[in-house]
N, CA, C and O of each residue as an XYZ file, in Angstrom:
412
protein
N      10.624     29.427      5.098
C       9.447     28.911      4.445
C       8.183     29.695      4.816
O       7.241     29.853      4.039
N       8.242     30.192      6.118
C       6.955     31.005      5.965
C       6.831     32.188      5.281
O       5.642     32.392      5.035
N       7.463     32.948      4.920
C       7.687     34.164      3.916
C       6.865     33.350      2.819
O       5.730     33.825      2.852
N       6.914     32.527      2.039
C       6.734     31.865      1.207
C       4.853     31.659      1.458
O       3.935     31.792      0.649
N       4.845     31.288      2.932
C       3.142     31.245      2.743
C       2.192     32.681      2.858
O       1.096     33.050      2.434
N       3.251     33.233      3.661
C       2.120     34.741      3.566
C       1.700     35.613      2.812
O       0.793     36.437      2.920
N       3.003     35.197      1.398
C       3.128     36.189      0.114
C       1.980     35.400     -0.945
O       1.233     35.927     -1.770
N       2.132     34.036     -0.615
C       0.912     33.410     -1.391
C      -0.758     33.380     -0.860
O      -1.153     33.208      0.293
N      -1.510     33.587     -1.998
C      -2.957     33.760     -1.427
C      -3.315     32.446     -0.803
O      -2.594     31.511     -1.151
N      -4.350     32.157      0.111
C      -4.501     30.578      0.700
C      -5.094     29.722     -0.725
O      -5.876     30.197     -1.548
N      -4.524     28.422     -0.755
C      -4.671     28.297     -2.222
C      -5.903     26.845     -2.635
O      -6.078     25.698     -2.224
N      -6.450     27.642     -3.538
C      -6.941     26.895     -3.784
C      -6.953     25.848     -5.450
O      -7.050     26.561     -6.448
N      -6.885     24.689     -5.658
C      -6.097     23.556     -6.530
C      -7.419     23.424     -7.670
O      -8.421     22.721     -7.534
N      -7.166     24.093     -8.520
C      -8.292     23.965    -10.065
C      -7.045     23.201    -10.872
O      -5.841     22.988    -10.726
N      -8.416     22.853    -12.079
C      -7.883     21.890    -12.854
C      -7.813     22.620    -14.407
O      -8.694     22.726    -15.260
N      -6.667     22.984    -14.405
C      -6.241     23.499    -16.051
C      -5.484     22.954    -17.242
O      -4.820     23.490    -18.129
N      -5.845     21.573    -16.928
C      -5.222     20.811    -17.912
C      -6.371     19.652    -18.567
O      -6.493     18.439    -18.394
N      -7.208     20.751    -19.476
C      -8.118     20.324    -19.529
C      -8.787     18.868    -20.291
O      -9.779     18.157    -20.125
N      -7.615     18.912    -21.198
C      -7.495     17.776    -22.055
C      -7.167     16.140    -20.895
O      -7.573     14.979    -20.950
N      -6.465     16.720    -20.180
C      -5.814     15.120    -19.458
C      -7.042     15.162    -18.605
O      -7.657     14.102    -18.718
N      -7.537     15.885    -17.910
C      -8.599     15.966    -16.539
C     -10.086     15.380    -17.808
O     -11.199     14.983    -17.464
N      -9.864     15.442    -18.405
C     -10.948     15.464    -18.979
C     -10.971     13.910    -19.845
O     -12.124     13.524    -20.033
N     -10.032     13.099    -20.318
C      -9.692     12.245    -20.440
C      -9.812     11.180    -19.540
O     -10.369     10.101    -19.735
N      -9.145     11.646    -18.372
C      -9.123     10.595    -17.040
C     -10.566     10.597    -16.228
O     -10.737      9.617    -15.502
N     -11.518     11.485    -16.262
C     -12.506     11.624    -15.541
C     -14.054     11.220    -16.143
O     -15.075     10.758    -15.633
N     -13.626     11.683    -17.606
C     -15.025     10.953    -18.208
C     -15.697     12.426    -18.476
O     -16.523     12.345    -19.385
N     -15.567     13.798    -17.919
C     -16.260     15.019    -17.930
C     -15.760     15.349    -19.437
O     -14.940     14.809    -20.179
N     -16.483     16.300    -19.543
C     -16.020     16.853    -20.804
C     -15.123     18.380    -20.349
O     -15.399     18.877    -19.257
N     -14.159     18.998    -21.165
C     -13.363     20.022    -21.021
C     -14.617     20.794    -19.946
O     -14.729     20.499    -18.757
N     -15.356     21.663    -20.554
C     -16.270     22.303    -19.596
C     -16.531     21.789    -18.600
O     -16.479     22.546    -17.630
N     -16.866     20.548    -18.357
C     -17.305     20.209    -16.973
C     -15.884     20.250    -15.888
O     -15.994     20.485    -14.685
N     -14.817     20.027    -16.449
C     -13.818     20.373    -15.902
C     -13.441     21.990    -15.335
O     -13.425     22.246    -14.131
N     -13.123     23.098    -16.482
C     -12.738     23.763    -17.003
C     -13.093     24.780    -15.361
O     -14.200     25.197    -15.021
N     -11.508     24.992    -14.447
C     -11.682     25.815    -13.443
C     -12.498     25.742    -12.221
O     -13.025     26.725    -11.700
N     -12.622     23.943    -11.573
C     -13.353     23.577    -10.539
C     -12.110     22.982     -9.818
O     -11.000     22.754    -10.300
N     -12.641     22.745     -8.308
C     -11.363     22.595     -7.759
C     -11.511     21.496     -7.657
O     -12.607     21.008     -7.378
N     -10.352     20.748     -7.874
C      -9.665     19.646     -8.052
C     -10.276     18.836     -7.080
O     -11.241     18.128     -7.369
N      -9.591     18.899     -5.480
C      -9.727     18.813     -4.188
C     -11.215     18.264     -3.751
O     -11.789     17.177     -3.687
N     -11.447     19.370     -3.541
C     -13.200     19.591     -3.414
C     -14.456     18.764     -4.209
O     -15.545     18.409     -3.757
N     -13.806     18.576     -5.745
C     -15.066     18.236     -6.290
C     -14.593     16.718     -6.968
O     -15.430     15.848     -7.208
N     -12.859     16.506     -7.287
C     -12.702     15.164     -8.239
C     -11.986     14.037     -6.935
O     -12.088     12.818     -7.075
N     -11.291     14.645     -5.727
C     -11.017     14.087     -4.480
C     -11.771     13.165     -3.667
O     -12.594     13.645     -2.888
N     -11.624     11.972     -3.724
C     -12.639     10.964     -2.744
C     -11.974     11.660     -0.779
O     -10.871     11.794     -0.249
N     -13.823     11.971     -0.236
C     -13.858     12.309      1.313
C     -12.347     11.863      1.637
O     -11.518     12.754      1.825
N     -11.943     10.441      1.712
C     -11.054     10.118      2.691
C      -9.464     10.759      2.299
O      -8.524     10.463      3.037
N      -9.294     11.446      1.367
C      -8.365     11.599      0.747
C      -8.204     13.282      0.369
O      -7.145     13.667     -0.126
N      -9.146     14.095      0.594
C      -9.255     15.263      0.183
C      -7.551     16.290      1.182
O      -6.635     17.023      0.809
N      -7.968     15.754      2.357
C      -7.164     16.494      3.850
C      -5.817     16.276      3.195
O      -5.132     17.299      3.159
N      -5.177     15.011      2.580
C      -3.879     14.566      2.084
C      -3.238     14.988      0.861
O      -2.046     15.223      0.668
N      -4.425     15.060     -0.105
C      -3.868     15.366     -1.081
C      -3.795     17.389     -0.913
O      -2.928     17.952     -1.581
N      -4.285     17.843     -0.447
C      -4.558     19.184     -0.044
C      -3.147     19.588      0.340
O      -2.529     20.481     -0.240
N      -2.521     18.640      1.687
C      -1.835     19.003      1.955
C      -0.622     18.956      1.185
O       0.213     19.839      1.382
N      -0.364     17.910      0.201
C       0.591     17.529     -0.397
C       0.837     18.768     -1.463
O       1.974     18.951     -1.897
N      -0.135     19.517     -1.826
C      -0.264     20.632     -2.926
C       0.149     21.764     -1.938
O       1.203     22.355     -2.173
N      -0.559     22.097     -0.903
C       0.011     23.012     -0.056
C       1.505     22.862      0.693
O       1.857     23.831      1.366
N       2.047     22.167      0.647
C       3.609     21.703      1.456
C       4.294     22.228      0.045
O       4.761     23.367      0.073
N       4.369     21.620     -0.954
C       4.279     22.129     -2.632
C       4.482     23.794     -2.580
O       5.605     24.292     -2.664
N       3.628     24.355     -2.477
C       3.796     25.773     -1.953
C       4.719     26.580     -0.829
O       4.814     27.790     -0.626
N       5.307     25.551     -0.233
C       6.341     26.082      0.580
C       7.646     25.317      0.653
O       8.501     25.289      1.538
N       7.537     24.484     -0.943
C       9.110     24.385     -1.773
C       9.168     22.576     -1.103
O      10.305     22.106     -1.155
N       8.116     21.647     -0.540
C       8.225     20.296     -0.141
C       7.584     19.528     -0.913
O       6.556     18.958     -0.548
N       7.972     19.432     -1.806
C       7.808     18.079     -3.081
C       7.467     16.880     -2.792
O       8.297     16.275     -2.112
N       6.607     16.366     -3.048
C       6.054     14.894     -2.629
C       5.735     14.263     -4.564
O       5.047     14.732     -5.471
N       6.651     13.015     -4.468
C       6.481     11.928     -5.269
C       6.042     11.054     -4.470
O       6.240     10.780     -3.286
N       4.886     10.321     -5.983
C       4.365      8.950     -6.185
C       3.854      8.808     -5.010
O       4.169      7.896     -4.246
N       2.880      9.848     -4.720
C       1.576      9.853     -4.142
C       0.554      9.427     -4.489
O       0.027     10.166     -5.321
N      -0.335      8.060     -4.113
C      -1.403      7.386     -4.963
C      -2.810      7.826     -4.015
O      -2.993      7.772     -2.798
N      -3.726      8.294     -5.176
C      -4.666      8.715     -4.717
C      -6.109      8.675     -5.623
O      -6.057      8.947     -6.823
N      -7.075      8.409     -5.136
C      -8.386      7.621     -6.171
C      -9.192      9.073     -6.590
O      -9.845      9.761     -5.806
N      -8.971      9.339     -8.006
C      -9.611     10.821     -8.661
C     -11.031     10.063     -9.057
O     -11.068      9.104     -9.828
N     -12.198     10.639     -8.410
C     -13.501     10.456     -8.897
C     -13.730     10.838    -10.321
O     -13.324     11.898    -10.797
N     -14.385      9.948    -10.970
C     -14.430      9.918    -12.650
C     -16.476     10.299    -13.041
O     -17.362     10.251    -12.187
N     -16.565     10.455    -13.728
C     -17.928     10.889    -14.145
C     -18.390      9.115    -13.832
O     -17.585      8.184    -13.860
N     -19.998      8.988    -13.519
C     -20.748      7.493    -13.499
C     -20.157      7.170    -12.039
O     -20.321      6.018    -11.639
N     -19.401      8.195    -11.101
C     -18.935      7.065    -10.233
C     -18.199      6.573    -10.498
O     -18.885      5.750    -11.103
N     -16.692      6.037    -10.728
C     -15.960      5.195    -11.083
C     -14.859      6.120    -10.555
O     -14.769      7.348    -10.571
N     -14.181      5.324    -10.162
C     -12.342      5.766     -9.505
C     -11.386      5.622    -10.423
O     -11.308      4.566    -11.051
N     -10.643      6.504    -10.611
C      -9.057      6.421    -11.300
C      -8.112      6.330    -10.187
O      -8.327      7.159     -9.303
N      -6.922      5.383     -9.956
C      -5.993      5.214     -9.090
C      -5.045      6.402     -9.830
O      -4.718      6.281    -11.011
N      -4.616      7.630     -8.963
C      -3.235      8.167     -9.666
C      -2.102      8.275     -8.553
O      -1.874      8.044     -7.366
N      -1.597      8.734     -9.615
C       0.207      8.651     -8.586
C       0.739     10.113     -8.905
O       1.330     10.427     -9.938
N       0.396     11.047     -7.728
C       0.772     12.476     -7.904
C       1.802     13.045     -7.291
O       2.038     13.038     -6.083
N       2.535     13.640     -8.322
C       4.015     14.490     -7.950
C       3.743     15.850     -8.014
O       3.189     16.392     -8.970
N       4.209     16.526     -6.793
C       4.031     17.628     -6.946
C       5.165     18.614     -6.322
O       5.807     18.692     -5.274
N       5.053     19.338     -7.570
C       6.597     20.496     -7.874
C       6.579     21.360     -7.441
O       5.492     21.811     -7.801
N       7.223     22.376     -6.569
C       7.054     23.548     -6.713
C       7.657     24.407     -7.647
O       8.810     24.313     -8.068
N       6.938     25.127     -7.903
C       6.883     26.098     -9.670
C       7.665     27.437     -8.945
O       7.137     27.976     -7.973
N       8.814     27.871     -9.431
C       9.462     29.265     -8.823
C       9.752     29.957    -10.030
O       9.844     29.453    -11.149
N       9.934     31.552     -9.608
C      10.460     32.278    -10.851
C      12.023     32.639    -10.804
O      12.686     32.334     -9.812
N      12.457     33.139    -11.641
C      13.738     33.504    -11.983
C      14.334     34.318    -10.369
O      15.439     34.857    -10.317
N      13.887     34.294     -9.805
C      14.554     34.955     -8.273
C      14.137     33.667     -7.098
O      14.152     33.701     -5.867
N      13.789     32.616     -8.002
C      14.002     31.400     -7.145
C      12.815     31.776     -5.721
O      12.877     31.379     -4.558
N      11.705     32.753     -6.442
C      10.513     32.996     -4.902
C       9.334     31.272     -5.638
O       9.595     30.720     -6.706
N       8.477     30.952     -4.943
C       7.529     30.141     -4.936
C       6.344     30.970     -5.249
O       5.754     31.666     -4.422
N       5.916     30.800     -6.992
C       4.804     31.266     -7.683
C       3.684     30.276     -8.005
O       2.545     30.651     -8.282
N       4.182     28.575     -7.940
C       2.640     27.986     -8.000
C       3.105     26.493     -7.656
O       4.191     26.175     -7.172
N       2.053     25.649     -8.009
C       2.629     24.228     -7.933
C       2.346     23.480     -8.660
O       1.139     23.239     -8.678
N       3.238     22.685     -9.665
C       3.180     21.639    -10.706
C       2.237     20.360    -10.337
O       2.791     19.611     -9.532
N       1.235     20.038    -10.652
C       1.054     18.438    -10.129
C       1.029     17.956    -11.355
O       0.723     18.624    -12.343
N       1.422     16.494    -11.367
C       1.432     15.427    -12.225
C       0.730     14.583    -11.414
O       0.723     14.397    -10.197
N      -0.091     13.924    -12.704
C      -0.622     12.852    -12.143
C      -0.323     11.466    -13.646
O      -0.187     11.604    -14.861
N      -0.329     10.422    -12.869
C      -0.022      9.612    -13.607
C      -0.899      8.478    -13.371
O      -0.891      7.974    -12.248
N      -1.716      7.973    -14.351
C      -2.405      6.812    -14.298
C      -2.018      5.595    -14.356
O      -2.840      4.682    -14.286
């Protein structure tokens, strides 16, 4: 598994699904469009966990039905429940990580 972290850049979790992020949050596509997830839609107490759950993700450790409160435009919380995949290519190396989130 560490081969796996040194070949990947230290990573950081944007939001490219702009239609659902943008739906669930109240922002519009642009206000979304390539901010990090983590950092800016992550409530303080929850940022360190969900971080890690995306980064473990990256070294092939999958975490389901992870519930975690996504900050919405006005202030307002969305409860989600995030799965996260690791994404490999045809030689089975670790190229990114799937998250789902489910409201």
């Amino acid at each position: 598994m560490q081969t796996a972290r040194r070949q990947l850049p230290l990573p950081t979790y944007r939001i490219y699904s702009y239609q659902c992020a943008s739906t669930l949050t109240g922002f519009s596509k642009a206000d979304v469009f390539g901010r990090s997830l983590v950092d800016e839609f992550v409530s303080d107490e929850f940022k360190e966990s969900v971080s890690d759950i995306l980064t473990n993700a990256l070294m092939g450790i999958e975490t389901s039905n992870f519930e975690f409160p996504l900050l919405t435009s006005g202030d307002h919380v969305v409860e989600v429940l995030l799965n996260a995949t690791t994404r490999r290519d045809a030689q089975d190396s670790v190229i990114g990580v799937v998250g789902i989130g489910q409201v």
